[in-house]
N, C-alpha and C positions, 0 to 999 in steps of 0.2 A: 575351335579347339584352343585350348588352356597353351599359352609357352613354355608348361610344365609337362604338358602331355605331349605337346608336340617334340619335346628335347627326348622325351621316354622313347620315342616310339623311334630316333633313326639314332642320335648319339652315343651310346654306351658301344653297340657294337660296330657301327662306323669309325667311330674315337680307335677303338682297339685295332681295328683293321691299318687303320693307318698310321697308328703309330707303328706295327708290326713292320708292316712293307717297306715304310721310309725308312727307319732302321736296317730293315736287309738291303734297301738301296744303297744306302752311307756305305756301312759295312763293304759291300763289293765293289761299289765305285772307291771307298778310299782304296784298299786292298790292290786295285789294277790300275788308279792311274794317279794316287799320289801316294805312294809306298816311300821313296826316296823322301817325303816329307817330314816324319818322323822322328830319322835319324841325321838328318840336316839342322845342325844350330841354328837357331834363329838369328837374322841377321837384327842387329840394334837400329832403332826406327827412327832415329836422327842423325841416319849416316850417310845422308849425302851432303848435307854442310861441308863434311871432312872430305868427300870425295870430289866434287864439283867445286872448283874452286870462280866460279860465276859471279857477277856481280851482283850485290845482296841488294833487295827494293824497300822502299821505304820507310816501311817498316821496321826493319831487319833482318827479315825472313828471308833466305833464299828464293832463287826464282823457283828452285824444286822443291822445296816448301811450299812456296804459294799454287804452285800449279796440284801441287798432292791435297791441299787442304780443300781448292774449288772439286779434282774430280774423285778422290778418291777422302772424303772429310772425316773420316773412321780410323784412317791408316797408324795413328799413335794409341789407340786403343787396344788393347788382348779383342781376341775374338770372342772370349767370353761376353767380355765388357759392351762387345758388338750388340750380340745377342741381346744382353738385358736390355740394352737402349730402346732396340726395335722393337721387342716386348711391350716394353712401357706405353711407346707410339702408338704400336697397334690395339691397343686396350685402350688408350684415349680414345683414338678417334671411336674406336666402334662405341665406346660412352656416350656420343654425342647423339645415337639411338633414343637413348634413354629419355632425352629431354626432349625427344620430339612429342608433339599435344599431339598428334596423328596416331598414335603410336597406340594400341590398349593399356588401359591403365595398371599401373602397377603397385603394388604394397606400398606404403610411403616407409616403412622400413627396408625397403630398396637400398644400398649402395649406389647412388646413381653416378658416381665419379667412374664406376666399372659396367663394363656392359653385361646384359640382363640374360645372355647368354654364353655358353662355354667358348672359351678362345684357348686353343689351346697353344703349347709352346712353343715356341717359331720354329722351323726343322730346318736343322743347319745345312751347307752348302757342303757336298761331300771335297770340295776343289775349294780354297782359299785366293790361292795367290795365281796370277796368270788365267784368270778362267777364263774371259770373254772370247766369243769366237770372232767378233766381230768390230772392227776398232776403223775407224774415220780420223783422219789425220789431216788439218789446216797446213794452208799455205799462207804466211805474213811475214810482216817483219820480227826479227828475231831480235834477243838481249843486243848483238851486237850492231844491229842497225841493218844488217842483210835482208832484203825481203823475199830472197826465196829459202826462209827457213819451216822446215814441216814438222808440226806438234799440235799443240796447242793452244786456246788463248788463257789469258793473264790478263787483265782489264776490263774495259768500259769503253763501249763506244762513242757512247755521249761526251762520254769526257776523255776521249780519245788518247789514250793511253793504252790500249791494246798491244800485248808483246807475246811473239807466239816462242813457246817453251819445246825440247822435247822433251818426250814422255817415257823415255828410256828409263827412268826410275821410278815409273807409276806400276803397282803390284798386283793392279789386276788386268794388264796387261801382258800378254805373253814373248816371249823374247822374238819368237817370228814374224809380228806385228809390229816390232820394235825395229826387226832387219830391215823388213820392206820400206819402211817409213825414211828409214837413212838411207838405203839404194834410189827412193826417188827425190830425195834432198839432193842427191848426188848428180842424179840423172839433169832433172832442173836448173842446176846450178851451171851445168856443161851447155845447157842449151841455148840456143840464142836469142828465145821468145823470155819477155818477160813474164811475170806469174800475174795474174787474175785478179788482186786485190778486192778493187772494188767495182764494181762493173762498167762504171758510167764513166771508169778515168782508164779502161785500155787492160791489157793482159790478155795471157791465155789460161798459164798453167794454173790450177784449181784443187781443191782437194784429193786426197787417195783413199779408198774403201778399202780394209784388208778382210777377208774372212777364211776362216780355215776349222777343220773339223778336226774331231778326236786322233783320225790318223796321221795329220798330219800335214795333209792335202791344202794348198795354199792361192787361192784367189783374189786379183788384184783391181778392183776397177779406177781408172783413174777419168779425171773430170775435167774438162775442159774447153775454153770461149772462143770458140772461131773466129771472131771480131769481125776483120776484112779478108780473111785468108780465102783463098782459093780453095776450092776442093782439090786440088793437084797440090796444092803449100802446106795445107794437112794431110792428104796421105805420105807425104813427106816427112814430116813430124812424126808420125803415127809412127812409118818404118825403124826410125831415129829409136822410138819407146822399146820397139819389139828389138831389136837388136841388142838395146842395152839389156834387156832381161834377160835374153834368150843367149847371148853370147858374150856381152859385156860384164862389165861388173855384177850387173845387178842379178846374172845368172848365179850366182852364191844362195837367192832367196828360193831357186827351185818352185818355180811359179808351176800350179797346173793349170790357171787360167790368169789371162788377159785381158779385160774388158775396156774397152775406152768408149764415155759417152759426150759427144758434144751438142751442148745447150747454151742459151744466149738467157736462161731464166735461173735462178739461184737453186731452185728444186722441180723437178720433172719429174715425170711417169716413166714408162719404157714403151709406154705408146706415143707419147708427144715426141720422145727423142730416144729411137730403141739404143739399149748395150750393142756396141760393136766387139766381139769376139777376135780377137785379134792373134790369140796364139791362144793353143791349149783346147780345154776340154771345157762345152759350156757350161756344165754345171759339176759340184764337187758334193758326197751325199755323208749323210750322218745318221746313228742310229739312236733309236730311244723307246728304252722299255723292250726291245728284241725285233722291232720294226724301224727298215731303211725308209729315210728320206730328202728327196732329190732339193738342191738348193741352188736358186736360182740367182742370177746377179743380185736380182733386187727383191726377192724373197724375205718375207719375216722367218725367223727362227729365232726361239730365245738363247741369248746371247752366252747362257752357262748351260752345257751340255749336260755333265753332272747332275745339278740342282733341275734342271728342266725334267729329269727323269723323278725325283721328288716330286716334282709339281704333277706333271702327270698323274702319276701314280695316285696321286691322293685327289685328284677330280676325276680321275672314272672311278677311284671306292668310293667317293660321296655321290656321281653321277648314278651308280649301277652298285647297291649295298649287294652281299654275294647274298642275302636273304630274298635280293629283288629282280633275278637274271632275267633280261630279257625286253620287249616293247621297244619306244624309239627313242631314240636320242636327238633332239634339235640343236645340232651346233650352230652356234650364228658368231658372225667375225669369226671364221673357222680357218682363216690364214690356209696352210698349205695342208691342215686335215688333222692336224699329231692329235691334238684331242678324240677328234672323232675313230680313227685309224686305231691309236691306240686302246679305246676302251671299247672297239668293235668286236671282241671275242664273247663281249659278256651283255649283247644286247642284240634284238635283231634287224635293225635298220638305224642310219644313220642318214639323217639329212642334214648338210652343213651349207650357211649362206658365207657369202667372200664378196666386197666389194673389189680386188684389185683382180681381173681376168688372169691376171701370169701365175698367180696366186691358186685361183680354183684348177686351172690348167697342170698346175704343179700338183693339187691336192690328189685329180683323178689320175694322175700318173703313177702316184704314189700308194692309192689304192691297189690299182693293176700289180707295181711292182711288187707290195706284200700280198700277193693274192686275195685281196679283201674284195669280197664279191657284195659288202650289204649296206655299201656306201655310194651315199648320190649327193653330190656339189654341184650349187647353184650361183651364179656369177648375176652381182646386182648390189644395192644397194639393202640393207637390210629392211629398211622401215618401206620400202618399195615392195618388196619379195612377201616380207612377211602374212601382212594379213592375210592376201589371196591364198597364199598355204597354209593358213592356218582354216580355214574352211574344208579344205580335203582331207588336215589330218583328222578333224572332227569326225567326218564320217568316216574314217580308216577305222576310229576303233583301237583298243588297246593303250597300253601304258603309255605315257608321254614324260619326258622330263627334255629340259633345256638346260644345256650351257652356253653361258655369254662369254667372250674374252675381247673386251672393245679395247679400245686404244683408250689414252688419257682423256679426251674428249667424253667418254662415258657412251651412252646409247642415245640414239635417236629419241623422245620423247613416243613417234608414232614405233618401234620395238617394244617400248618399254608397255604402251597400251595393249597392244595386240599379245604379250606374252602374260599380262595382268587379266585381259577377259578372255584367256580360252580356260575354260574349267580343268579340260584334260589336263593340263600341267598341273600336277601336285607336285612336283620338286623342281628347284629350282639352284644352278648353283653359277655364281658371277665370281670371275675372277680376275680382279684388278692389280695393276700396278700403282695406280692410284687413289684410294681410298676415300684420303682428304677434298679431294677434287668430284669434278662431274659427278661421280660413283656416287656419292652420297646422294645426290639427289635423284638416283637410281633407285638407290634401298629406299628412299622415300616414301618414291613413288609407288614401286612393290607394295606397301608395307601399310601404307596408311589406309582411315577409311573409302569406303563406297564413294567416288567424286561423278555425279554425273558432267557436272560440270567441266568438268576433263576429261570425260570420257572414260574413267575411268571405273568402271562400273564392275569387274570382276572381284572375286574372294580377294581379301589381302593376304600376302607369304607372311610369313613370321621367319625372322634371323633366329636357328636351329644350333649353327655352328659354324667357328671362324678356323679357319687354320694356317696362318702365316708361313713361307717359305722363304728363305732367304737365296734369293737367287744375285746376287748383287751386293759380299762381303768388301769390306773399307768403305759403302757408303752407306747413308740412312735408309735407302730404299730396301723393298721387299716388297713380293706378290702375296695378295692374301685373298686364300680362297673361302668364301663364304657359298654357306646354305642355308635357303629358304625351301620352305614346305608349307603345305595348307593342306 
C-alpha cells in the first residue's frame, strides 16, 4: 500500500478526533487545576539574580542560573516560543525517515528536509509551572562548602567541580517538593551520620525521592548506606527520620508516606533491597482519563498528570479509531497498565507485557480497582514473553494492534522482530520519549525492506502519523506518539 493510501485510510478522522479530545482535555484541566494562573502576573525570568544574593560562578551566571539553564534550559523562553522550538525538533528528527535507502521510494520532488508524513502540532501541557509529580533531590556539597546540602548538581565529575544547588527556584517543580527537600536538608544536617558522598569514601545519608498526586497526597522515600551500622544503629536512625516527620519540624510537609531504602549499590530494584514503609500509607493513587491508579514507591507514572491525560487520550484514538471498536490491544512495556486500562472501554481484550513484577502487580491491582475485567498482565521480559504469544494470538483470531512505550533504551531487537512478522498486527503505535535515540532504530526496523537476514521477514509499517505532546514545559523534551499501519 501507497503512503498516500495508507495516510487516506486512518489520518483525516484520527487527526480530527484527537485534536478534538486534546482540546477538551486542555480546556478542563486548565479550568480545574490552573485557574489561578491566568490571572497571576507573570513573574520576570531573571528574577532570582535580584532575589538570591549567592555567589555568582564563572561565568557570571548565578548558581540559579546555572542550575535552571542544565534542568529546566526553556525557562527564558514564552511558552509559545517553547512550543515552536519543539515543533521544529520533532519535524527533524522524523525527516531523518526520509533519507533512509530502506525506506520506499519517494518522488524526488519530495521536501526531504520534512517528514513524508503528517506531524501534527505538538499539544501543549495543560499545567506549565510546578507540574512534575515526581522530583529526586542530591545530597553534596553545597556553594558554601556544606556537604550535607540537598538539590541539585552544577558540574562535572571529571573535572570535579560538582556544587549541589537548591532547586527552590526551578519552575517545574512544585513548592511541596521543594518543602520536603529543605525539611530533609534540615533533618541531615541535625544528624550525626555523615551523607553518602561517594561510596568508596564512607557516608550514609543519600538522596530523597518526593512524589505526590493531583490531591495533594505526599510520599517521601529517602535513600541510604548502612556502611558498618548495625541493624540495631539503623533502626535507630530510621526512628531519628520518623519522628522528625511525624512530630518534628518536618511534620509541616504532611507526609502520607515514608519510605526508607537501604542499599550499599548506587541503584537497586525493590527486590534486591525492598522500600521499608516506615510511617504512612504504602501507596498514594492518582487519576487519568476517569480511571484510578495505585502508585507504588517505585512505580513508573508519567511525571505530568495533566499532560499524561493528553497523551493518553491521543494513543487509545490512534490505538482504537472510533470507526475501529474492538479486537486486542498488545500493550508491551505496559508499566502499571494506564495505556491499556485506559483505552480498555473501546476494545475487547488487553494483554500488556511489564518487565518490573511490582509494576505488573500494581497494573492487575489497578484493573480490579477500575472494575476492568478484559485485561491480562504479564510479568517478564518483553523479547522473552513475546514471540511464544504471539503464536496463540495468531490462532485467537480477530483484530490486533500493538502499543509499545519502552524506556530510552528503545526495544529489544528480538520485540521489534516478533511485532514485524506477526501479520495480524496492522497497526502499530510507539510512543517515545526519545525519538533521536534507540527509537530510531526502531522505526527502522519496522519500516524497512523484507531482511531475511535479520529475521526479519514480515510486511513493513509505514509512519502514517506523528503527534507530539509536551509533557515536560521549560525543557526540550517531549513524547511523540507515532503510527505505523500496513
Amino acid at each position: 500500500m501507497s503512503l498516500a493510501a495508507a495516510c487516506s485510510r486512518s489520518v483525516p478522522s484520527v487527526t480530527s478526533h484527537i485534536l478534538k479530545s486534546s482540546r477538551k482535555t486542555c480546556r478542563l484541566l486548565c479550568i480545574s487545576t490552573d485557574t489561578s494562573q491566568a490571572d497571576r502576573p507573570k513573574p520576570p525570568r531573571r528574577r532570582w539574580r535580584k532575589r538570591h544574593e549567592s555567589p555568582c560562578s564563572s561565568d557570571g551566571r548565578s548558581w540559579e542560573e546555572r542550575l535552571a539553564d542544565v534542568v529546566t534550559p526553556l525557562w527564558r523562553l514564552s511558552y509559545e516560543e517553547q512550543l515552536e522550538l519543539k515543533q521544529k525538533q520533532q519535524e527533524k528528527i522524523l525527516s531523518q525517515l526520509s533519507f533512509d535507502p530502506h525506506f520506499p521510494p519517494h518522488s524526488p520532488s519530495c521536501d526531504r528536509s520534512r517528514p513524508l508524513f503528517p506531524v501534527l502540532s505538538v499539544l501543549p501541557s495543560p499545567v506549565r509551572e510546578g507540574y512534575r509529580n515526581k522530583s529526586s533531590f542530591s545530597v553534596n556539597r553545597g556553594v558554601d562548602g556544606n556537604p550535607k546540602t540537598v538539590g541539585f548538581y552544577v558540574g562535572l565529575a571529571k573535572e570535579r567541580n560538582i556544587v549541589c544547588v537548591s532547586g527552590d527556584h526551578l519552575l517545574n517543580m512544585p513548592e511541596k517538593h521543594k518543602l520536603v527537600a529543605r525539611c530533609y536538608q534540615e533533618f541531615i544536617r541535625s544528624s550525626p551520620l555523615e551523607p553518602c558522598l561517594l561510596f568508596h569514601t564512607g557516608g550514609h545519608w543519600r538522596e530523597v525521592t518526593v512524589r505526590t498526586n493531583a490531591q495533594g497526597h505526599t510520599m517521601a522515600i529517602v535513600y541510604f548506606h548502612p556502611q558498618t551500622l548495625t541493624p540495631e544503629e539503623v533502626a535507630a536512625h530510621k526512628a531519628d527520620l520518623v519522628e522528625f516527620f511525624t512530630q518534628g519540624p518536618g511534620s509541616i510537609c504532611q507526609l502520607d508516606s515514608l519510605f526508607f531504602q537501604e542499599s550499599t549499590m548506587t541503584r537497586c530494584t525493590h527486590e534486591e533491597s525492598p522500600y521499608q514503609l516506615l510511617y504512612g500509607q504504602p501507596h498514594i493513587y492518582e487519576e487519568v482519563l476517569g480511571f484510578k491508579f495505585r502508585i507504588s514507591a517505585d512505580a513508573f507514572f508519567q511525571v505530568n498528570q495533566p499532560a499524561a491525560q493528553v497523551l493518553y487520550g491521543t494513543v487509545r484514538d490512534l490505538c482504537v479509531p472510533n470507526t475501529e471498536p474492538g479486537g486486542t490491544l498488545l500493550d508491551v512495556c505496559c508499566g502499571t497498565g494506564a495505556i491499556g486500562i485506559t483505552a480498555s472501554p473501546k476494545v475487547d481484550r488487553i494483554i500488556g507485557i511489564e518487565l518490573v513484577k511490582q509494576a505488573v502487580e500494581d497494573a492487575a491491582h489497578n484493573a480490579a480497582l477500575n472494575n476492568v475485567l478484559n485485561c491480562e498482565f504479564l510479568s517478564g521480559k518483553a523479547e522473552v514473553v513475546l514471540p511464544g504469544l504471539m503464536s496463540c494470538l495468531s490462532a485467537a483470531g480477530g483484530g490486533l494492534t500493538a502499543v509499545v512505550n519502552p524506556a530510552r533504551a528503545g526495544l529489544h531487537y528480538r520485540v521489534i522482530r516478533a511485532l514485524r512478522n506477526q501479520p495480524a498486527i496492522r497497526r502499530l503505535v510507539y510512543v517515545s520519549c526519545k525519538p533521536d535515540g534507540e527509537a530510531m532504530r526502531n522505526f527502522r526496523e519496522l519500516c524497512c525492506a523484507p531482511d531475511p537476514k535479520k529475521k526479519l521477514t514480515g510486511e513493513a509499517f509505514t509512519p502514517t502519523l506523528a503527534v507530539p505532546v509536551d509533557m515536560f514545559p521549560h525543557t526540550p523534551h517531549c513524547e511523540l506518539v507515532l503510527l505505523f499501519e500496513r
